[in-house]
N, C-alpha and C positions, 0 to 999 in steps of 0.2 A: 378631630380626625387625624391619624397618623397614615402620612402616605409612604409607603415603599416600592421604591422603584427596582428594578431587576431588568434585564438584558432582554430576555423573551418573551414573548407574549404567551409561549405556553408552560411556560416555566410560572408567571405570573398566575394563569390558570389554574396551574397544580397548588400555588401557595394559598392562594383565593380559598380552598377548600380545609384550610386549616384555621383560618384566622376569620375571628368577627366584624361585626360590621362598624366597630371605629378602627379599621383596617381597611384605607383605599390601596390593591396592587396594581402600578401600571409597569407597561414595558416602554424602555428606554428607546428600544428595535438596534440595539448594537449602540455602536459609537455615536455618540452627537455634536463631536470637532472631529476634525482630523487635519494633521496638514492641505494644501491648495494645491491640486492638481496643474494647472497652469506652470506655478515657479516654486521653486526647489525647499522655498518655507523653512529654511534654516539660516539666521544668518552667523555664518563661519567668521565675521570679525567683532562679534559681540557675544562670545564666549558661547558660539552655538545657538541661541535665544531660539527658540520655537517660534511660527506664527502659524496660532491654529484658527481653524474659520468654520462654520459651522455649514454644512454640507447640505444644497438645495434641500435632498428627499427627506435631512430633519429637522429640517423649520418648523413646518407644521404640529409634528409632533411634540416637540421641544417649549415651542407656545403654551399648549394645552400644559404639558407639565410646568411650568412657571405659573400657569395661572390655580391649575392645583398645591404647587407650593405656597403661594400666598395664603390658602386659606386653613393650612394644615399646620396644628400645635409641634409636631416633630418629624422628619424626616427620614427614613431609614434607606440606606444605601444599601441594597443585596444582592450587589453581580457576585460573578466566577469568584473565588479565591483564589486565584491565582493571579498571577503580574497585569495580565490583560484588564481581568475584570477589576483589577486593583485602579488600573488606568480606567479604567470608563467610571468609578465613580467617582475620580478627582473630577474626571472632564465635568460629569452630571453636576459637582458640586459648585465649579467653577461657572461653569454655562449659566446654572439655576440661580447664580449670585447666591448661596444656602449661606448664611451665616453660621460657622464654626459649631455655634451652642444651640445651632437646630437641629444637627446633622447625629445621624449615627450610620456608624458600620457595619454589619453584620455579614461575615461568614459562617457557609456551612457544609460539609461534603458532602450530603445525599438528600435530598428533598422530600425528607417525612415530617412528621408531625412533630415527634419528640426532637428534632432536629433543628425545624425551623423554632419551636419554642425555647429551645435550649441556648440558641441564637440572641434572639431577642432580650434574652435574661443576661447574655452578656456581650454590648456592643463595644466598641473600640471607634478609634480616630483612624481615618486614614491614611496608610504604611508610607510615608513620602521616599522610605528607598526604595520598594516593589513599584513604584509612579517610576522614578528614574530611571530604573534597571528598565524597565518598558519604552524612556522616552530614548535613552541612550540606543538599544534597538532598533528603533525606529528611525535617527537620525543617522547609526550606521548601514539600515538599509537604503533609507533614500539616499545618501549621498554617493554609494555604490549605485543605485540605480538609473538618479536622475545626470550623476557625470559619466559611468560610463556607457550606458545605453545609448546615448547620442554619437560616441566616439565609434560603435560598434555602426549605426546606422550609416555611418561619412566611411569609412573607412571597410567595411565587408557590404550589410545590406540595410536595407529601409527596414524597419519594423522591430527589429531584432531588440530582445533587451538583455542586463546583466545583471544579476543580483548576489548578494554575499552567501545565502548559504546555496542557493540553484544552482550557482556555478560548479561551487566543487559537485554538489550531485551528480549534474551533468556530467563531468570528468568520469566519476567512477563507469558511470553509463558507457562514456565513450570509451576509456581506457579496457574497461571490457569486452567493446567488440572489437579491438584492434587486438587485443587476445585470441580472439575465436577465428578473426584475418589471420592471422599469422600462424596459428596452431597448426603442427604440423605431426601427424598420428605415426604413432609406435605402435607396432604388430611387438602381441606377447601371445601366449598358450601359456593352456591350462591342460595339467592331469590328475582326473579323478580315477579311484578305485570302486568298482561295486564288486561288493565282499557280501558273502552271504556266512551264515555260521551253518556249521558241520553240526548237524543235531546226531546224539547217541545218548546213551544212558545213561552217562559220565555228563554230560553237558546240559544238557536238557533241563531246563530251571533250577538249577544250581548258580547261584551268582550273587557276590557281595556289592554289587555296585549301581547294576539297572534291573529297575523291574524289567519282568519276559513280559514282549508282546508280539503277538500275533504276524508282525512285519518282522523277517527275520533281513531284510536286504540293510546293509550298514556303507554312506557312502561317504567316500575318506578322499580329502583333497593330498595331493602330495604335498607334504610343509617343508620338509628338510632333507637334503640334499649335504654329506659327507657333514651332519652335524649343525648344519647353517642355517635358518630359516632360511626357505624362498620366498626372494619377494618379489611383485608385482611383476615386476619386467624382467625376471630372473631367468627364464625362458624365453629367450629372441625369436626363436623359428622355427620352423615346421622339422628343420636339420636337427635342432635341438632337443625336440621334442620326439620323432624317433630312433635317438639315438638313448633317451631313456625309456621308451617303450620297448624297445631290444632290448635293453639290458636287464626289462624286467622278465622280460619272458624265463617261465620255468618258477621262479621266484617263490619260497612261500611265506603267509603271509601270518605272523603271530602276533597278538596282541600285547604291546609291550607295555603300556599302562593305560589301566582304565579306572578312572577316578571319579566323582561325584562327590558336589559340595553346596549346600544350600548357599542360593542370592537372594538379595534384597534390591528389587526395584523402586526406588522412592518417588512419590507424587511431585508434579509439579507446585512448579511457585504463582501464588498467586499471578492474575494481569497488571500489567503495569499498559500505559501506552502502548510503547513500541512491541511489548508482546502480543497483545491482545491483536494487534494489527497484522502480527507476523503468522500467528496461529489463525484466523479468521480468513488471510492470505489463502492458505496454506490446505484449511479442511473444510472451509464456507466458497473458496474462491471470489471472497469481495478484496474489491480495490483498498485501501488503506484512505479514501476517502468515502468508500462506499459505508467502510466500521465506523468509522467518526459518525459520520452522519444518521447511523442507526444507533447507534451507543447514545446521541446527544438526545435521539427521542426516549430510550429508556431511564437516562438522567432524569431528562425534564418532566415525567409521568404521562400516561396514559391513562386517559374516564376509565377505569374500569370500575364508579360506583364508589361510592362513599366518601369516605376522605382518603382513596386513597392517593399517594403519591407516586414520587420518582420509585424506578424498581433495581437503576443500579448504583453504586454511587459515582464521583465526578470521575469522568472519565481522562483526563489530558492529568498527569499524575506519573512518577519513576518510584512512589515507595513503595514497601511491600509488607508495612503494618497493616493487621487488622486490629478491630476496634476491640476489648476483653468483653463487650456483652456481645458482639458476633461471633466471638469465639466460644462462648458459655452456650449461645443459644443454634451454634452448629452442632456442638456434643447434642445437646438436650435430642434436636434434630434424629439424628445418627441413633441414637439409646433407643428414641421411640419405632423408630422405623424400622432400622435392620439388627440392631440390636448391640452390648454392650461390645463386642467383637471389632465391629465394624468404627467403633468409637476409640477417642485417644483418651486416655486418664489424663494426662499432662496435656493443654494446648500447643502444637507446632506454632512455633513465630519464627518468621523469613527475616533476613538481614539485607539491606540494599545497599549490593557493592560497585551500582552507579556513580561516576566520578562527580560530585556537584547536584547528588539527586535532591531536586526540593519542588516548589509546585503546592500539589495537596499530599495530604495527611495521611493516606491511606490508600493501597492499592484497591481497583475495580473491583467490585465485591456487587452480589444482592443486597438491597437492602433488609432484607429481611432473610435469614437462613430457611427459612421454615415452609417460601414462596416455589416451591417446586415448580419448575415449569411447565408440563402434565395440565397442572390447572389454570394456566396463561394460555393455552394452546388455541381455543376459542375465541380470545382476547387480542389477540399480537397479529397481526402478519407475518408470514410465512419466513421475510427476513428480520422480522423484531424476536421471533420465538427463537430460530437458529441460535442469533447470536448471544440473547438472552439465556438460553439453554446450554452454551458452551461457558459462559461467564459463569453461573449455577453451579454446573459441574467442574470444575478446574477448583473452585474456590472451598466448595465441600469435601473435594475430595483430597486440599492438603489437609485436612484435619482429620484422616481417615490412615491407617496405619498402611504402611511399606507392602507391596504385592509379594509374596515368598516364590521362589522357584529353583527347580531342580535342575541345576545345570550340570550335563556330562561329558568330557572330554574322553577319547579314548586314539591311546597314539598305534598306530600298526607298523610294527616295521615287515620291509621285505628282504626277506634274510639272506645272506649271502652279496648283499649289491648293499652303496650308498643310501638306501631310499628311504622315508617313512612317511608314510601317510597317515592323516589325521581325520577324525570327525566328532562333530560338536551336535551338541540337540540340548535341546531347554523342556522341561516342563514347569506348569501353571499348580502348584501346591496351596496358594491362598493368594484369594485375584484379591483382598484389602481395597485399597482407592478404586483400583481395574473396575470394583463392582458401579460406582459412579462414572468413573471417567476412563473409557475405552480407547486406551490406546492403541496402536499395531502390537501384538507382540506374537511374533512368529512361535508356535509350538512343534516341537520333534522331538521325539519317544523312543531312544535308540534302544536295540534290541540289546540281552540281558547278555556281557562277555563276561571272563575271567581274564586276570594276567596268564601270557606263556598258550592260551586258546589258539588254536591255529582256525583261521578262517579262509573260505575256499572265492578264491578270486570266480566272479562271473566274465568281468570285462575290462580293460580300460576303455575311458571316454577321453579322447586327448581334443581339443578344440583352440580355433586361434580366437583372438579378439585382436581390437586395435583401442588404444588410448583414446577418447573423446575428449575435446575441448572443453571449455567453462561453459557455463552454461551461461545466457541473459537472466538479467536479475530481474527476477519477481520485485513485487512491492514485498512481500516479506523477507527478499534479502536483501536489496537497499535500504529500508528503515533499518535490520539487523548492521548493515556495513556504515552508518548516517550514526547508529547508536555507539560502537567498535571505535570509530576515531574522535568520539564525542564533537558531531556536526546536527548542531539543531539542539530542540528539546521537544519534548510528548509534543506543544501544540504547535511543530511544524515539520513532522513528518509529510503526516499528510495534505497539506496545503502546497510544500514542496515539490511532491512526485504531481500533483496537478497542476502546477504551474510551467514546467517541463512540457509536459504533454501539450497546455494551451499554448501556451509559446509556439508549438510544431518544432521542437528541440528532440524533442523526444513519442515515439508513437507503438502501438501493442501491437504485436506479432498476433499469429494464429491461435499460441498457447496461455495470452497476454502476457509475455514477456516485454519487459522494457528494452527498444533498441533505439539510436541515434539516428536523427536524418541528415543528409547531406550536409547541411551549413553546420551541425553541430561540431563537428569533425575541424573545419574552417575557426570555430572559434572557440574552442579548448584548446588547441594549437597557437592561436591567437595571444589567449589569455594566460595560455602554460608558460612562452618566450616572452612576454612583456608584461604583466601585473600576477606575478606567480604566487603575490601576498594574496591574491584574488580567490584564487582554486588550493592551493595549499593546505591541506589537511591539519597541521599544527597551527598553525596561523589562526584558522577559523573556528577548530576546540580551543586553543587564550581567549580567543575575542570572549565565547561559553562563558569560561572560565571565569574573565573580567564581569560581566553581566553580573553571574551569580555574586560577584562579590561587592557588586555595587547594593546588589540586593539586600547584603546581607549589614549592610553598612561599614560595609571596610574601606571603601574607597568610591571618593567620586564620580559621577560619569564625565565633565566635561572632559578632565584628562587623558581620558583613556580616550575618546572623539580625538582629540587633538593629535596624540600620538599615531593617530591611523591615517587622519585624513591628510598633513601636510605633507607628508613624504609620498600618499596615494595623490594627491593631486601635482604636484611637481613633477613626477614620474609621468602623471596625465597628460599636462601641457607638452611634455618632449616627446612623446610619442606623436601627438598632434602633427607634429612639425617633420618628424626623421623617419613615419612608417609611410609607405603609398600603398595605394590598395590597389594597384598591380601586383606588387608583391607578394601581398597577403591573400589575392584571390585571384591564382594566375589562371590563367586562360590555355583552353586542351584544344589540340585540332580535331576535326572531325572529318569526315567523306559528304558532308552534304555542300551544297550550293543554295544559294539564296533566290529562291523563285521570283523576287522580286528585281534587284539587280545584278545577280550571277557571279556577287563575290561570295566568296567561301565561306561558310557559319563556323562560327568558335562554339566550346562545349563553356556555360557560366555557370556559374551556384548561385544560386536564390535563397531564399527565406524558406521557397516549399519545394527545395529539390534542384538537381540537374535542368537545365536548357540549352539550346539552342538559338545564337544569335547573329544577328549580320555583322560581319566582320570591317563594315563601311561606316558604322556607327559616330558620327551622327547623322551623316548625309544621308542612312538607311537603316528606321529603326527595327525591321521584322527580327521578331522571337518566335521561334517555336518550343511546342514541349516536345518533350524526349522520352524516345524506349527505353528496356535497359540494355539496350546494344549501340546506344547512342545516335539512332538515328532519329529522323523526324517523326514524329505520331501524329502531329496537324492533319494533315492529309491525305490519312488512311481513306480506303474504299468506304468504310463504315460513314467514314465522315462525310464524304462524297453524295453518300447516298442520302443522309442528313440534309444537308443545305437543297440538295433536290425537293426532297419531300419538305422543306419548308420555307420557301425560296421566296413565297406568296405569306409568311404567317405575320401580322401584323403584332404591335402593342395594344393588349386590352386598355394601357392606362393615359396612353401619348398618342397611337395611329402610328407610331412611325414602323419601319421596318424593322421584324425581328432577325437576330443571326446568331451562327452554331457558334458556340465557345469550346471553348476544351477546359477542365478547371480539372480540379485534384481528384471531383471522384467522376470523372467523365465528362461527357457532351452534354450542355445542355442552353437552353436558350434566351438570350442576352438583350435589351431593349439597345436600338444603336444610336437613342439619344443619351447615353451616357454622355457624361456624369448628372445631365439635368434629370435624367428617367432614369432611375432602378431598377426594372421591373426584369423580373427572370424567372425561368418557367421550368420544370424540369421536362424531358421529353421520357415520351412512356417506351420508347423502344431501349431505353437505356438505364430506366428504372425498376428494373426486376418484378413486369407486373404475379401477382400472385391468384388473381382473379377473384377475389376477395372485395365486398362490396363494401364501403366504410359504415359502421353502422350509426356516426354521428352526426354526418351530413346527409346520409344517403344520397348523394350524388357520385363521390368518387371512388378511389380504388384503392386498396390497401396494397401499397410498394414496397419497393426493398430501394433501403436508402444506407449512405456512408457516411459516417461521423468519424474525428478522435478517438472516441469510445469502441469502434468497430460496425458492425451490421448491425441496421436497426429497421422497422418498418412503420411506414406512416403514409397518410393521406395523399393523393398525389393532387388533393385542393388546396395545398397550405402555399399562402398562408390563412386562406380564408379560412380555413380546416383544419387545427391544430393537431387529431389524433395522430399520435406513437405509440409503437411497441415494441417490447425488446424480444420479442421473436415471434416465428413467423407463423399466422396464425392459419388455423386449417380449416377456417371457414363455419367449424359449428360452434355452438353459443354456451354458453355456463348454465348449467339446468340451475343453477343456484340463482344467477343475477343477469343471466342473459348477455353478458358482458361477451366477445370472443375470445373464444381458448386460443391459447399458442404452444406450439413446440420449444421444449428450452431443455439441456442438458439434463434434464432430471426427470422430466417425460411432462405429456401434457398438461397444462394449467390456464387456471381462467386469466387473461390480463389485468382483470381490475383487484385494484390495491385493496388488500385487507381482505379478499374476499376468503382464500385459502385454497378454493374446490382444486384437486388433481384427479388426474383420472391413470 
């Protein structure tokens, strides 16, 4: 019996259907050491040394595969190929005590049949500089995390943590909104011409440049001004602006060149990580852990029956080769379908001008060209097809020739005065890729001129606008500005923008824009004036940098440890001793008084925000929370009215007395034998009932509840009562599965997973 072990259980799954039965597949279920949670697991005066320990939840597991290793002629190791999964089957190898001459290696990028056998037929020994480059990682995020996360907690707040690449993230985040603070708006105007053509016998579809159509109105922005392009803010004011609408009056207005020249729009580059994340961002509106997490399901396969496998390949990955039988078998694809037109004679191959790109083999692709999504639609959930179906098209469609289009400029001057106005229109001559992969492309058809044409002004439109600020970064433009200063690689983008957000570093607006919370602001300022090797943009692409080239066998990792950490900890101890966290977290007056001893409340920052506290501290410790006008919100009417109506509510789990809290997403109700009882309730006046009856308990009520994530609804029996949903449901049931439909941005649908029904 040959056992192979692999990371997932459903990854294991998928392989299971490839391989016979002197093939046992188990899963690892992830790592089976990892450094000790308790203490810091490295030790710094023995060249770094690791101490790894094998973690409660894989004992069990870990057993069982030892006892399957004993009884198995060979071994086969086949996590990720990349750094990670290189590390987890040192550890499996180490853990499992494998003797060297039992053990094989196997990598593969996409989880089919030809794949995993192709595998097999050629194993390798374990990359011990892909192991390094991963331990070295590791021991520069714990030591950023486990020294200065404590320094953060003594010195700003309890809870807080720091880590090497989160930090600068956060930075960008925060130096962002201090952008949009401080932005301060420019009024400009704008003037357009609507110009019509003089039709007569002479003119009248006569013209070498645009076809005539039916729309004779041609509208011309003003460009140039005494020869000069106008630019953006070239036009200050309203003053400005009729003082060249006066000058144009009378004016007339002749065509001084109109021109027409074929463009070529060329297809995108295949997916790589951080694209795929950016465009899925961007036209799916998933989080950039939302893509991972459904990319790793079409990795790993879905039953769809047979032997089939994975459907895309490894997804965490910067190159941007495809493989020459996915490129023969996209033509073939293409020939039979739409025909030889739609097909390239020569294969497109991309070049990756990532600095350091390595990982896998080959950008995000189908496994199979020929798997159209059409016929997965039945098969997929609603967000496995989406994202499946953009991956498809993006990847067919660079092998698919250039979109042709007729682009026309035409300059007008107004003669007699400085002025000329301009207008541009594009038409669609050959949509090529376009026919797979739909991109925006704005079409205008401008009416058919000649040079020296005189055209008869309708109006001018003269209009102000004002300059708008940066905008908050999406998850597809912080992975884009994370990829830009080379901070991170594919597989921590998104682990990144989620660790922010759990932290409560970072939380989503209305648009899910990323913006900072209070204390974030507190400690990028922090970290910017005292460990700026911390957040430092060049600092943290070397570190990359280094990695890769430990990877690659050029260089050690203890040294590069060693260079970071003695001068990062030295710096640490002095700070210990010369910052006070008065300094650093100074304290604002406020208009309140303290209800309890009548000294004045100070304004603090917390972990979750702005408060309010007694300024008698410690002889009086009341806190309140805070509006955003600074004053107390403790003791609103609302709350008042609260502890009345529940003044008598007991603990179901203690007896003792229950009482109103105030917490982040409101009021709600507190056992007041803490810390011995936990027990907390949510209160239904504060829980957005929906009227909605749960249909899993049938006892309780479907609410509107507040997470990180934003609006969500669920049971108001939980925890007895686990259901959620991610929106809000209208009470009638899925004629398919009976499940409840909800309302969500894209119009109704059933909540249960996989089902697909919309209405």
């Amino acid at each position: 019996m040959n056992l192979v072990i692999v990371e997932s259980p459903t990854k294991a799954k998928t392989i299971a259907r490839f391989l016979g039965k002197k093939y046992k597949i188990e899963s690892s279920f992830g790592h089976v050491r990892d450094l000790p949670k308790s203490t810091i697991g490295v030790d710094m005066e023995n060249d770094f040394k690791l101490k790894y320990v094998i973690p409660d939840k894989a004992r069990k597991n870990l057993n069982k595969l030892k006892e399957l290793a004993k009884k198995a002629d060979q071994i086969i190791l086949a996590t990720d190929e990349d750094r990670e999964g290189e590390a987890i089957a040192w550890h499996l190898q180490e853990a499992l005590k494998i003797p060297k001459d039992k053990s094989e290696r196997i990598v593969f990028h996409e989880i089919t049949k030809s794949a995993i056998f192709e595998a097999l037929e050629n194993p390798r020994k374990i990359d011990m500089k892909l192991v390094d480059a991963q331990q070295a990682r590791r021991v520069l995020d714990r030591l950023v995390g486990y020294e200065l996360s404590p320094f953060l907690w003594k010195k700003v707040a309890r809870g807080l943590s720091a880590g090497r690449v989160q930090s600068v993230a956060l930075r960008l985040i925060v130096e962002r909104e201090k952008e949009i603070k401080a932005f301060k708006p420019d009024e400009y105007w704008t003037i357009d011409a609507n110009l019509n053509k003089i039709l007569n016998d002479k003119t009248a579809g006569n013209n070498d440049y645009c076809s005539e159509t039916t729309e004779k109105i041609i509208k011309a922005k003003l460009n140039k001004i005494e020869g000069k392009t106008v630019q953006k803010l070239g036009i200050k004011n309203k003053e400005q602006s009729s003082k060249i609408t006066k000058e144009l009056e009378g004016a007339k207005y002749i065509v001084a060149d109109a021109r027409k020249k074929q463009t070529k729009k060329n297809p995108p580059k295949p997916f790589t990580t951080s694209t795929l994340q950016q465009t899925a961002n961007r036209w799916l509106g998933f989080s950039a852990k939302q893509t991972m997490m459904i990319a790793q399901q079409l990795y790993e396969g879905l039953d769809l029956g047979g032997d089939s496998g994975g459907l895309i390949t490894y997804m965490r990955t910067d190159s941007l080769n495809l493989s020459n039988k996915f490129l023969t078998d996209a033509k073939n694809y293409l020939n039979d379908t739409l025909g030889n037109k739609y097909a390239l004679s020569t294969p497109r191959k991309f070049k990756t001008k990532s600095k350091g790109a390595q990982e896998a083999h080959e950008a995000i692709r189908p496994t199979e060209a020929s798997r159209d999504p059409e016929s997965l639609k039945d098969k997929l959930n609603n967000n496995q097809y989406r994202l499946y179906k953009l991956i498809w098209q993006r990847t067919i469609a660079g092998q698919m020739p250039e979109a042709l289009l007729d682009a026309t400029t035409i300059d007008i001057d107004a003669k007699n005065t400085d002025y000329q106005f301009r207008s541009t229109g594009q038409v669609l001559r050959f949509d090529g890729y376009l026919k797979i992969y739909p991109e925006k492309n704005k079409e205008l058809e401008l009416p058919a001129v000649s040079n020296n044409e005189e055209l008869k002004l309708e109006r001018l439109d003269t209009e102000q606008h004002f300059t708008k600020p940066p905008a908050r970064y999406s998850d597809a433009g912080l992975v884009k500005e994370l990829e830009k200063h080379g901070i991170g690689r594919p597989s921590t983008y998104a682990p990144t923008i989620s660790t922010v957000i759990a932290r409560n570093y970072v939380n989503r607006d209305d648009n899910k824009k990323l913006f900072p919370t209070d204390i974030s602001f507190v400690v990028i300022d922090l970290l910017s004036s005292h460990f700026q090797q911390i957040v430092d943009f060049q600092f943290t692409a070397q570190m990359e940098t280094d990695l890769d080239e430990i990877a690659d066998g050029k260089i050690k990792w203890q040294p590069v440890i060693k260079n970071f950490y003695k001068p990062f900890h030295k710096n640490l101890e002095e700070k210990y001793n010369s910052l006070k966290k008065e300094n650093i977290m100074p304290e604002e007056k406020s208009n309140e008084k303290c209800d309890k001893c009548g000294a004045p409340m100070i304004i603090k920052t917390g972990r979750y925000g702005k408060f309010l506290a007694c300024s008698a501290f410690p002889d009086c410790k009341n806190i309140k929370g805070m509006d955003k006008n600074g004053a107390s919100k403790e003791k609103s009417e609302d709350i008042k009215k609260l502890e009345e109506k529940y003044k008598d509510e007991k603990c179901d789990k203690c007896g003792s007395d229950m009482a109103i809290k105030n917490g982040r997403f409101g009021p709600f109700l507190a056992c007041t034998s803490y810390p011995k009882c936990k027990n907390i309730k949510s209160i239904k006046e504060n829980s957005g009932s929906t009227g909605v009856k749960c249909p899993t308990c049938d006892k309780g009520e479907i609410v509107q509840k507040q997470s990180r994530r934003g609006t969500f609804y669920a049971c108001d029996q939980y925890p007895d009562c686990k259901t959620a949903l991610w929106g809000k449901p209208t009470g009638e049931k899925c004629p398919d599965c009976e499940a409840l439909l909800i309302e969500t941005k894209d119009g109704v649908k059933c909540s249960a997973k996989g089902c697909g029904y919309s209405k």
